[in-house]
C-alpha positions as protocol buffer text, in pm:
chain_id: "A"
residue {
  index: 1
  type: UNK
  ca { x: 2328 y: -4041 z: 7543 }
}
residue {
  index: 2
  type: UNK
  ca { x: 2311 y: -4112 z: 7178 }
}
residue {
  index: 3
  type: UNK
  ca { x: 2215 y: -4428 z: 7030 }
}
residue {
  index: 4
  type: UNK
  ca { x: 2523 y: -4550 z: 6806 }
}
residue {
  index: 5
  type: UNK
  ca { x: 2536 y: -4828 z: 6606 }
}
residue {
  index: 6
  type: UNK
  ca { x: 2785 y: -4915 z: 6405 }
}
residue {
  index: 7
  type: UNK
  ca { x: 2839 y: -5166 z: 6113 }
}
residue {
  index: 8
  type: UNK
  ca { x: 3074 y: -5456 z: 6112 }
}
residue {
  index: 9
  type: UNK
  ca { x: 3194 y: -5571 z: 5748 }
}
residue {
  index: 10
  type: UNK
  ca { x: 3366 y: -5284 z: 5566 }
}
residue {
  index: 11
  type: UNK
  ca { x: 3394 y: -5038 z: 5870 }
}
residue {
  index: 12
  type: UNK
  ca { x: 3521 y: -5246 z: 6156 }
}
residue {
  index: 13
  type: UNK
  ca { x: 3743 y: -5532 z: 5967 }
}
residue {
  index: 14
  type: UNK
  ca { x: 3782 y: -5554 z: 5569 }
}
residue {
  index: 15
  type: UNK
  ca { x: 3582 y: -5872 z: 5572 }
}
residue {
  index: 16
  type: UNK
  ca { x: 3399 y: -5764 z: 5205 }
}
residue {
  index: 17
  type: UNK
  ca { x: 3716 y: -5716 z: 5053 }
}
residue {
  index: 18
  type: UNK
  ca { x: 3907 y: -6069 z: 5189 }
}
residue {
  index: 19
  type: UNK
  ca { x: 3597 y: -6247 z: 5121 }
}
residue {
  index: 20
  type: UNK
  ca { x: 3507 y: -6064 z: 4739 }
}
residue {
  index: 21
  type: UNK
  ca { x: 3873 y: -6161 z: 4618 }
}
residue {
  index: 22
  type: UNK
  ca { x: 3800 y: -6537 z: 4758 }
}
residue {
  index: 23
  type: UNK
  ca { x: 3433 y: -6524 z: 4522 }
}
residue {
  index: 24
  type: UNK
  ca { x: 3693 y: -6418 z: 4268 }
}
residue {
  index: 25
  type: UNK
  ca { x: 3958 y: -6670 z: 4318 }
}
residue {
  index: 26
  type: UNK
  ca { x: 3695 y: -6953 z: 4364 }
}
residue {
  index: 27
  type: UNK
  ca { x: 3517 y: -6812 z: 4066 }
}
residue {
  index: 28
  type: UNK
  ca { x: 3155 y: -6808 z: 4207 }
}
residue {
  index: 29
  type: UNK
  ca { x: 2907 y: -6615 z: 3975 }
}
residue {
  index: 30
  type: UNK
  ca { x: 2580 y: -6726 z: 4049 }
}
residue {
  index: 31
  type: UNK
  ca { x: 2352 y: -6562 z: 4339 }
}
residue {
  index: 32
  type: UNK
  ca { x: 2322 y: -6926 z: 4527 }
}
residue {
  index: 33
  type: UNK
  ca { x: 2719 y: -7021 z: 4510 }
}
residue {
  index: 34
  type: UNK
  ca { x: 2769 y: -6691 z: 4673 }
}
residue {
  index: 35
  type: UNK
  ca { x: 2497 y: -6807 z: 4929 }
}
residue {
  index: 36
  type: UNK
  ca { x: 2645 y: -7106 z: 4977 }
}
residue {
  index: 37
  type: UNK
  ca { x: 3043 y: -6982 z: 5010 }
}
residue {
  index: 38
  type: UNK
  ca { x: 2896 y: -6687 z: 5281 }
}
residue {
  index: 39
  type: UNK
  ca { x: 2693 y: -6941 z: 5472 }
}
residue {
  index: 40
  type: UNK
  ca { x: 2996 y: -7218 z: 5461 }
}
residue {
  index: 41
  type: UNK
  ca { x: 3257 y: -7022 z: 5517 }
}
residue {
  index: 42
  type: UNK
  ca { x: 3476 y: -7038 z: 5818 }
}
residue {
  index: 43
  type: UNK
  ca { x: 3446 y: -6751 z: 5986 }
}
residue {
  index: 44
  type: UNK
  ca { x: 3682 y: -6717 z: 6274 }
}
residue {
  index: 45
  type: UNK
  ca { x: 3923 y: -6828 z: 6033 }
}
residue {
  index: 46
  type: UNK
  ca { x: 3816 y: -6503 z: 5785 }
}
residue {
  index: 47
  type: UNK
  ca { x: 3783 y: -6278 z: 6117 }
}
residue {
  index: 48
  type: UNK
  ca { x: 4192 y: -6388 z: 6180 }
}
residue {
  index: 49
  type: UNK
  ca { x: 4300 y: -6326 z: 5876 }
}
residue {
  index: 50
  type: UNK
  ca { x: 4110 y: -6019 z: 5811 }
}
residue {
  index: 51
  type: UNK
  ca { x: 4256 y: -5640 z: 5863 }
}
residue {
  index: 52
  type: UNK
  ca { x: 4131 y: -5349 z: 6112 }
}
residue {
  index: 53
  type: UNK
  ca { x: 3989 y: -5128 z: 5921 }
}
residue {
  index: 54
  type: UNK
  ca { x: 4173 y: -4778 z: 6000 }
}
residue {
  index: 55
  type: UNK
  ca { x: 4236 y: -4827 z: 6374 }
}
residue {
  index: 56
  type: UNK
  ca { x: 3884 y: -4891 z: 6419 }
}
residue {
  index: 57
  type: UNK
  ca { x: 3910 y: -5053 z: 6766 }
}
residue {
  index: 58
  type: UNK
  ca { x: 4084 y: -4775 z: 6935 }
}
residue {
  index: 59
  type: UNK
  ca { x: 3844 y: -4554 z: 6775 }
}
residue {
  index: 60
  type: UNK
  ca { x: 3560 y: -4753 z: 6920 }
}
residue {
  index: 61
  type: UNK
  ca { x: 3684 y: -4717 z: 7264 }
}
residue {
  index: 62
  type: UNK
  ca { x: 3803 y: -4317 z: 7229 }
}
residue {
  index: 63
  type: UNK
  ca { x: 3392 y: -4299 z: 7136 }
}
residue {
  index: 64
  type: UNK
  ca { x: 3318 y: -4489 z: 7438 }
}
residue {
  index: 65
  type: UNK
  ca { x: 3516 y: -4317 z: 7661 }
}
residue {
  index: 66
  type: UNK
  ca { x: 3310 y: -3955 z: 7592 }
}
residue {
  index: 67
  type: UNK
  ca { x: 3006 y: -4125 z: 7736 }
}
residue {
  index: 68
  type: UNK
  ca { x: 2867 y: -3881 z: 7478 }
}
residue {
  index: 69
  type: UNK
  ca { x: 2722 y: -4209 z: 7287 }
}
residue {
  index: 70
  type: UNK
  ca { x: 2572 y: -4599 z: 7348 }
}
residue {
  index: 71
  type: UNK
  ca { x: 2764 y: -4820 z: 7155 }
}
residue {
  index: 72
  type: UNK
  ca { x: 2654 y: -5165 z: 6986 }
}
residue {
  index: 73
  type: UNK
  ca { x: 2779 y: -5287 z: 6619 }
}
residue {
  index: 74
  type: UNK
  ca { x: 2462 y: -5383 z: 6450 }
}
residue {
  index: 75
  type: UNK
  ca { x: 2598 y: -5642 z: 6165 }
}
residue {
  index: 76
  type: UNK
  ca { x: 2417 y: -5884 z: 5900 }
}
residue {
  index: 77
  type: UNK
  ca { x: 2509 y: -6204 z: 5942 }
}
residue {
  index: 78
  type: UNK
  ca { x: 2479 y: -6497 z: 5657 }
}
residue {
  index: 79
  type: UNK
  ca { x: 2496 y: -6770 z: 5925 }
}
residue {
  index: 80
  type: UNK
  ca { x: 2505 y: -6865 z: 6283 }
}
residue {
  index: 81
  type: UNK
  ca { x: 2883 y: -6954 z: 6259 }
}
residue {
  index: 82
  type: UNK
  ca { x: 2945 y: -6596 z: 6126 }
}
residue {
  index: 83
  type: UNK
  ca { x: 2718 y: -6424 z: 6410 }
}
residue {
  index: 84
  type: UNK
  ca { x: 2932 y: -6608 z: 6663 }
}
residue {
  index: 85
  type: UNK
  ca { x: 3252 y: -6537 z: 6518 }
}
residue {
  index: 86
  type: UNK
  ca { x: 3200 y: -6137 z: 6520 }
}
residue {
  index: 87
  type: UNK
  ca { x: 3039 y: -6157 z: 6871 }
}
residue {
  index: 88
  type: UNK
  ca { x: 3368 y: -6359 z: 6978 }
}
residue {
  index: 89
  type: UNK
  ca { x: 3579 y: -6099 z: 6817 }
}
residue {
  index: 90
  type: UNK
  ca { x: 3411 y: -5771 z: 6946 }
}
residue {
  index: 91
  type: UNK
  ca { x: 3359 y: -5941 z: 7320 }
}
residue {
  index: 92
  type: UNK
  ca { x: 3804 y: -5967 z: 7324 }
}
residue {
  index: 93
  type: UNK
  ca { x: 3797 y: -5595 z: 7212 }
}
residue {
  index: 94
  type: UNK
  ca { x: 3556 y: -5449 z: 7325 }
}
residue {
  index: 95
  type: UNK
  ca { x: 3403 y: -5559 z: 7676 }
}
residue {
  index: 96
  type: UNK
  ca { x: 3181 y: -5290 z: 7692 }
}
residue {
  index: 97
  type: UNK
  ca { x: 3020 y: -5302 z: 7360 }
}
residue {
  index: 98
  type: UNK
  ca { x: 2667 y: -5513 z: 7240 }
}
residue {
  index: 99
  type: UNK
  ca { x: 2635 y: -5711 z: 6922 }
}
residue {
  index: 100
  type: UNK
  ca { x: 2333 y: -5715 z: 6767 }
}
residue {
  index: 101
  type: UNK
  ca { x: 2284 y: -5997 z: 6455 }
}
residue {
  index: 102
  type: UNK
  ca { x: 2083 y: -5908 z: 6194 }
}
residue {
  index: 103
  type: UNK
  ca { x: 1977 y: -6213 z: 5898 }
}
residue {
  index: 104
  type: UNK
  ca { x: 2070 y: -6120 z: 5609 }
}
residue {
  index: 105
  type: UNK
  ca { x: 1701 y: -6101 z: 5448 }
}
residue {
  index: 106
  type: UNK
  ca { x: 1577 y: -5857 z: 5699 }
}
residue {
  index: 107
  type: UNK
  ca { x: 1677 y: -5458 z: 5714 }
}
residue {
  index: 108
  type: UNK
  ca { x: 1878 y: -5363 z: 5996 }
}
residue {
  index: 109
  type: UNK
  ca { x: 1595 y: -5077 z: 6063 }
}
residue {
  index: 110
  type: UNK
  ca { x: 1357 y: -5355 z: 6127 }
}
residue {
  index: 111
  type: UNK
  ca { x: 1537 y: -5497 z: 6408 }
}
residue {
  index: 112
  type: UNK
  ca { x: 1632 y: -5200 z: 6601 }
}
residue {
  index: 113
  type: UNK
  ca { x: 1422 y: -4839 z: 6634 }
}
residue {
  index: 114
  type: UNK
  ca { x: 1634 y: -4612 z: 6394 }
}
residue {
  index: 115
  type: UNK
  ca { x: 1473 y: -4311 z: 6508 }
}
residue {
  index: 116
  type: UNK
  ca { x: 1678 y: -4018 z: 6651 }
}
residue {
  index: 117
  type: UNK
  ca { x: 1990 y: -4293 z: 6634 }
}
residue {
  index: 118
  type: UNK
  ca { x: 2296 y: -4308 z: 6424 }
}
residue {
  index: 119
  type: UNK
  ca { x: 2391 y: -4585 z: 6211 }
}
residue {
  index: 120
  type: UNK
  ca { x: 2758 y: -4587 z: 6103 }
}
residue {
  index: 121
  type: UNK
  ca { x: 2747 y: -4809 z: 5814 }
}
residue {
  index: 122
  type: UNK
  ca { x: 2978 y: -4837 z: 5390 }
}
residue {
  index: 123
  type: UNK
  ca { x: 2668 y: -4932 z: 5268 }
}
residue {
  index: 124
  type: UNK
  ca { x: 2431 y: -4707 z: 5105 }
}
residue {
  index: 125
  type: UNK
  ca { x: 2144 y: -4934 z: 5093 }
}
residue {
  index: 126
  type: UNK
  ca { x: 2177 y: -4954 z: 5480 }
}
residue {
  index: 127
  type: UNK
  ca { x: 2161 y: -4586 z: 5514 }
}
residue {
  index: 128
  type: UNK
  ca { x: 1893 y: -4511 z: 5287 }
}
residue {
  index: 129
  type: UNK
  ca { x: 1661 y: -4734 z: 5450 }
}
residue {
  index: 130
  type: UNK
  ca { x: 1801 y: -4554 z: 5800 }
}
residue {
  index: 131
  type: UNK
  ca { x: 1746 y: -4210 z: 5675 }
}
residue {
  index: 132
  type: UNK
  ca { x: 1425 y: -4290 z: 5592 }
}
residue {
  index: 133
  type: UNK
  ca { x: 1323 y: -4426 z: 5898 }
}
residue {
  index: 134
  type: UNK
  ca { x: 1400 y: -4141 z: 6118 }
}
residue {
  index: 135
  type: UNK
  ca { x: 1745 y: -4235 z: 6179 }
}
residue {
  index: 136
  type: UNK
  ca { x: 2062 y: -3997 z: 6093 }
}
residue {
  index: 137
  type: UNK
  ca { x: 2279 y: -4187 z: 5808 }
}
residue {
  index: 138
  type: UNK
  ca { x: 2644 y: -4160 z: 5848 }
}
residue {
  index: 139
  type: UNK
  ca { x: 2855 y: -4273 z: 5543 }
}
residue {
  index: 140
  type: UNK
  ca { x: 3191 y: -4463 z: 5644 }
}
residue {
  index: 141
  type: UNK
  ca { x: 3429 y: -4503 z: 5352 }
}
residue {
  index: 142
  type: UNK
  ca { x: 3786 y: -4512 z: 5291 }
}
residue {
  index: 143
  type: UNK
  ca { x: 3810 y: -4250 z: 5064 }
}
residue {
  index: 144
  type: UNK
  ca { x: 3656 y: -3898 z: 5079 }
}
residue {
  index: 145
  type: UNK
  ca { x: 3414 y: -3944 z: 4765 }
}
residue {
  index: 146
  type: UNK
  ca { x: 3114 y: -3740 z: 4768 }
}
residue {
  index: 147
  type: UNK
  ca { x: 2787 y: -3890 z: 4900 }
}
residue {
  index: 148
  type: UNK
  ca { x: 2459 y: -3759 z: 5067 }
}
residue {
  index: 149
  type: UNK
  ca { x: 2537 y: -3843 z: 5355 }
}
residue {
  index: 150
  type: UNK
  ca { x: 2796 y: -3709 z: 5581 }
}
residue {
  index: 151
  type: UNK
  ca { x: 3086 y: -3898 z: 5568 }
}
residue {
  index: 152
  type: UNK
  ca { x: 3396 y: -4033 z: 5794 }
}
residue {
  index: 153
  type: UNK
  ca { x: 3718 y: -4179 z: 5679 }
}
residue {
  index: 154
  type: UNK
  ca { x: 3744 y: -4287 z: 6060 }
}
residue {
  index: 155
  type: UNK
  ca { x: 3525 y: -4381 z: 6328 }
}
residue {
  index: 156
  type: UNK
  ca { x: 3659 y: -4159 z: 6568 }
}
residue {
  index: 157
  type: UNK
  ca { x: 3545 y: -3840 z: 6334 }
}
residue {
  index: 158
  type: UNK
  ca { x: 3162 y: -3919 z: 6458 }
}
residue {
  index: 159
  type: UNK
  ca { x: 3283 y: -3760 z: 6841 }
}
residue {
  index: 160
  type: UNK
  ca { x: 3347 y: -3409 z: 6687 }
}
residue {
  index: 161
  type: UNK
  ca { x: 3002 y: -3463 z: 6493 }
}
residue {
  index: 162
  type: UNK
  ca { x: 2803 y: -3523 z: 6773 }
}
């Protein structure tokens, strides 16, 4: 079985976008009101309100189901009311399926062995620091822009890769 982790914000629920047009709205700018508004916020609140990201959930599960892969979502966290929040969400979804919470100032490679293991993540940063780790980088985005990484428009895609 393959080790699969798989990111949170911007591939599970379109937290970055709800919570980059609040920044806008509210006007933040500086590096510690955008601290501040991610570590205050009220996350099940945002978590609510906040879209599935192309039918991620079912996705999730139709992965599970091929017992081809080990499933956890591996997310960065701002604060302890966020951590809880996703855990709460994925644990009505997903009963089957591990959260791992990652603080925000430490790489998600340096909690959990990358090696051999796929990370499903929108951010490059995440995936470069993966790759070059030993793990095996997989670009999630909405739309099919070139990257160099292979990429999936939906989570589901990643059975047929694997």
């Amino acid at each position: 079985m393959k080790k699969l982790y798989i990111d949170f914000d911007g591939v599970i629920l379109d937290t970055i976008r709800v919570t980059y047009d609040m920044i806008a709205n509210l006007k933040l700018g500086t590096d510690e009101e955008i601290r501040d508004f991610y570590y205050n916020l009220d996350w099940n609140h945002i978590i609510k309100q906040t879209p599935e990201l192309k039918e991620s959930i079912s996705c999730i599960k139709k992965i599970m189901a091929t017992n081809k892969f080990e499933v956890n979502v591996l997310t960065h966290i701002h604060s302890y009311n966020e951590g809880v929040g996703k855990i709460e969400y994925i644990n009505n979804k997903l009963k089957d399926v591990g959260v791992i919470l990652v603080p925000k100032e430490i790489n998600k490679c340096d909690i959990v062995n990358p090696k051999n293991a796929i990370l499903v993540d929108d951010y490059l940063g995440n995936l470069d620091l993966w790759s070059n780790k030993g793990g095996i980088a997989i670009k999630f985005s909405d739309s099919n822009k070139k990257c160099k990484y292979p990429s999936i428009t939906k989570l589901d895609q990643i059975i047929d890769m694997f």
